[in-house]
Residue frames as qw, qx, qy, qz and C-alpha x, y, z in Angstrom:
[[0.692, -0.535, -0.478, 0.083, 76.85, 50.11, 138.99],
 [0.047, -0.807, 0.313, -0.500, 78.02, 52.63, 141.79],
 [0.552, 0.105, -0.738, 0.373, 80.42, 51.88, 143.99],
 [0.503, -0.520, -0.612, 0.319, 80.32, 51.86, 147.40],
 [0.246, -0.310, -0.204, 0.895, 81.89, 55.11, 148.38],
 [0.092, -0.211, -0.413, -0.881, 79.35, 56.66, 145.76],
 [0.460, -0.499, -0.734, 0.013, 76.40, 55.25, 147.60],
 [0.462, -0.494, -0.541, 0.501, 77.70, 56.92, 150.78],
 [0.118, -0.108, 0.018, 0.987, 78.34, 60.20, 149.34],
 [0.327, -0.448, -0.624, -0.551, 74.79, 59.90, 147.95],
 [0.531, -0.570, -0.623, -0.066, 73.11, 58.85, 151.04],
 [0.371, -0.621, -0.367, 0.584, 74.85, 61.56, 153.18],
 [0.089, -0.084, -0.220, -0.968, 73.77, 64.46, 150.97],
 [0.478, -0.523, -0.483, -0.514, 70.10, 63.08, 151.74],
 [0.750, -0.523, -0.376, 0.149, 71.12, 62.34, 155.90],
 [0.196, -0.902, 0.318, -0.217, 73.93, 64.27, 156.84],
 [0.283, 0.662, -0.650, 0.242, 76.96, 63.21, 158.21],
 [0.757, -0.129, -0.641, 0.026, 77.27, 59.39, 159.40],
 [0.538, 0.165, -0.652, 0.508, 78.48, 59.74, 162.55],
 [0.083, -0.184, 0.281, -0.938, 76.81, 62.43, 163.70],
 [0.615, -0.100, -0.392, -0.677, 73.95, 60.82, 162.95],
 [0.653, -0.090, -0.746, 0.098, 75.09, 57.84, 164.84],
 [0.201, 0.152, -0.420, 0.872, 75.80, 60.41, 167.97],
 [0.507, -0.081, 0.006, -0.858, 72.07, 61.33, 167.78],
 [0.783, -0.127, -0.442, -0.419, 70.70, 58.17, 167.54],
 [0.559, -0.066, -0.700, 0.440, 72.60, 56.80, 170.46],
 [0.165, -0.035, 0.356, -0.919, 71.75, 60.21, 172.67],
 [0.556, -0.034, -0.425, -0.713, 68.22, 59.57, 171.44],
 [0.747, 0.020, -0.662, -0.055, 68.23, 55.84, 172.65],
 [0.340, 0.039, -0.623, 0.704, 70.02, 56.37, 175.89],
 [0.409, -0.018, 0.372, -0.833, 67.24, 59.03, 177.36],
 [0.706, -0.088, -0.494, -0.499, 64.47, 56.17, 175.66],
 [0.673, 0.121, -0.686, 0.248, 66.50, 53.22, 177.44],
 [0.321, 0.187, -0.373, 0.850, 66.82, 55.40, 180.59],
 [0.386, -0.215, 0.082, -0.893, 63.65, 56.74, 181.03],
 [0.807, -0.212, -0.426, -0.350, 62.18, 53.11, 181.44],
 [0.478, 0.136, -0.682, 0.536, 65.00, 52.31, 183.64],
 [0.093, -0.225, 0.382, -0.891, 63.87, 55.05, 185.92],
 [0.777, -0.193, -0.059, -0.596, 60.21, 53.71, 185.70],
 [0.907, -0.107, -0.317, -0.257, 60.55, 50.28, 185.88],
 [0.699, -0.581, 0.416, 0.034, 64.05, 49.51, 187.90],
 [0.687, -0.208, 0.621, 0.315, 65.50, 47.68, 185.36],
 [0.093, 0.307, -0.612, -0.723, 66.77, 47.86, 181.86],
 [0.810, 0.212, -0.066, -0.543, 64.64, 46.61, 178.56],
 [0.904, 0.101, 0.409, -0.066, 64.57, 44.04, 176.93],
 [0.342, -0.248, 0.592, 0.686, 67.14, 43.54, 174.39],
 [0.235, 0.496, 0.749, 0.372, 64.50, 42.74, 171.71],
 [0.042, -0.939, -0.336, 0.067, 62.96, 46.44, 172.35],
 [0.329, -0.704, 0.333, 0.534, 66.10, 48.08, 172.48],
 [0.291, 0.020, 0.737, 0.610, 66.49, 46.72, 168.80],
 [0.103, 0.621, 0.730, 0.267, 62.78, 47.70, 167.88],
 [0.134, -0.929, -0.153, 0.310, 63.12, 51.10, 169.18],
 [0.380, -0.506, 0.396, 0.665, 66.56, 51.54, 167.59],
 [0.468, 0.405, 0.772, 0.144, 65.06, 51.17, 164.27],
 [0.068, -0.904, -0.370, -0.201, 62.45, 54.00, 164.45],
 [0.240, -0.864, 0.071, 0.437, 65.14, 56.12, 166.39],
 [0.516, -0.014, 0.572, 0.638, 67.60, 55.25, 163.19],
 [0.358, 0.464, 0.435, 0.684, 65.25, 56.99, 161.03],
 [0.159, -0.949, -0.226, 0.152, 63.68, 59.79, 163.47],
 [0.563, -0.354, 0.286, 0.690, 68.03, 60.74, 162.88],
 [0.400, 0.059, 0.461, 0.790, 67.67, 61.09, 159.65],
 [0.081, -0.748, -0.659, 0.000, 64.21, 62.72, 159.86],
 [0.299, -0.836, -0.192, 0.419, 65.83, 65.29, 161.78],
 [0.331, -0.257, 0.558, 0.716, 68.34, 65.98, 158.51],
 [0.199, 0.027, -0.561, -0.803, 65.60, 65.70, 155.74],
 [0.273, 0.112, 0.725, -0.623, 61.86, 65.63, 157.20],
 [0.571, 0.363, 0.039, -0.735, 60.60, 65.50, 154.00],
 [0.261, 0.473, -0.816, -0.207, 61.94, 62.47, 153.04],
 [0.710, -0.102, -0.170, -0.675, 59.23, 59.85, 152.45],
 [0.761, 0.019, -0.648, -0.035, 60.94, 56.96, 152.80],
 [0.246, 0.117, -0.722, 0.636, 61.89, 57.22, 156.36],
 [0.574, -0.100, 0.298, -0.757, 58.27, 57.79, 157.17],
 [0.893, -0.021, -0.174, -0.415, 57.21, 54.88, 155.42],
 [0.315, 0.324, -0.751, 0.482, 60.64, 53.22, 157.11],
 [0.095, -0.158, 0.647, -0.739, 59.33, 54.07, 160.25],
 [0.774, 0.169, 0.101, -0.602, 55.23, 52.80, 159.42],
 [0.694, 0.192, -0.682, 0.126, 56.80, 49.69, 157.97],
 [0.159, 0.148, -0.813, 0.540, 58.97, 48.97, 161.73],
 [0.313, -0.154, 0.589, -0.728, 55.94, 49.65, 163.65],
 [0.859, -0.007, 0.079, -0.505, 53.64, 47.62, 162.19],
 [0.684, 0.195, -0.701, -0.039, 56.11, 44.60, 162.05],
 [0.238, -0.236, 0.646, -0.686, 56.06, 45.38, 166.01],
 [0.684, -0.071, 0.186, -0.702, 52.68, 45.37, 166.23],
 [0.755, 0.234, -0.553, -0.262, 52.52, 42.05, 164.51],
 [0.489, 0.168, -0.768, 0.378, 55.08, 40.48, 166.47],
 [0.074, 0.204, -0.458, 0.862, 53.87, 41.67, 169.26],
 [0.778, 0.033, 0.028, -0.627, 50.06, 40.77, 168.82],
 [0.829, 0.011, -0.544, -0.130, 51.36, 37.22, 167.98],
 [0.441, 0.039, -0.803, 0.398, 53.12, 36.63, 171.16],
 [0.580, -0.149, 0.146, -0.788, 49.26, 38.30, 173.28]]
């Protein structure tokens, strides 16, 4: 069984450095978050802000290894649990 630290070294040879990643996904978020502000007057919803953070989590890593399937099907997975949710409360 691999330990933890092995994991991480694993998983940032396929993503890149954690942090940086985190840096991007927050910059990412902020102009998302921000740009509705500007439209709408007011912040999102919390519950969107989590459902967007998702899909911006893996667009990060996307941006490290675009060929990397699972984070598409990551990201086709999130949206269609949206959609769901999102058709049940219509």
């Amino acid at each position: 069984m691999k330990t933890t630290d092995q994991i991480l070294e694993q998983r940032g040879e396929v993503y890149g450095d954690f942090f940086e990643g985190i840096s991007l996904e927050a910059s990412i978020l902020k102009a998302i978050t921000d740009r509705y502000a500007e439209h709408h007057g007011s912040g999102m919803n919390p519950i969107n802000v989590i459902y967007l953070s998702k899909i911006v989590m893996k667009l990060s890593r996307l941006a490290i290894s675009p060929d990397h399937v699972d984070s598409w099907t990551d990201i086709a997975g999130y949206a269609r649990l949206v959609e769901i949710q999102l058709t049940k409360e219509q």
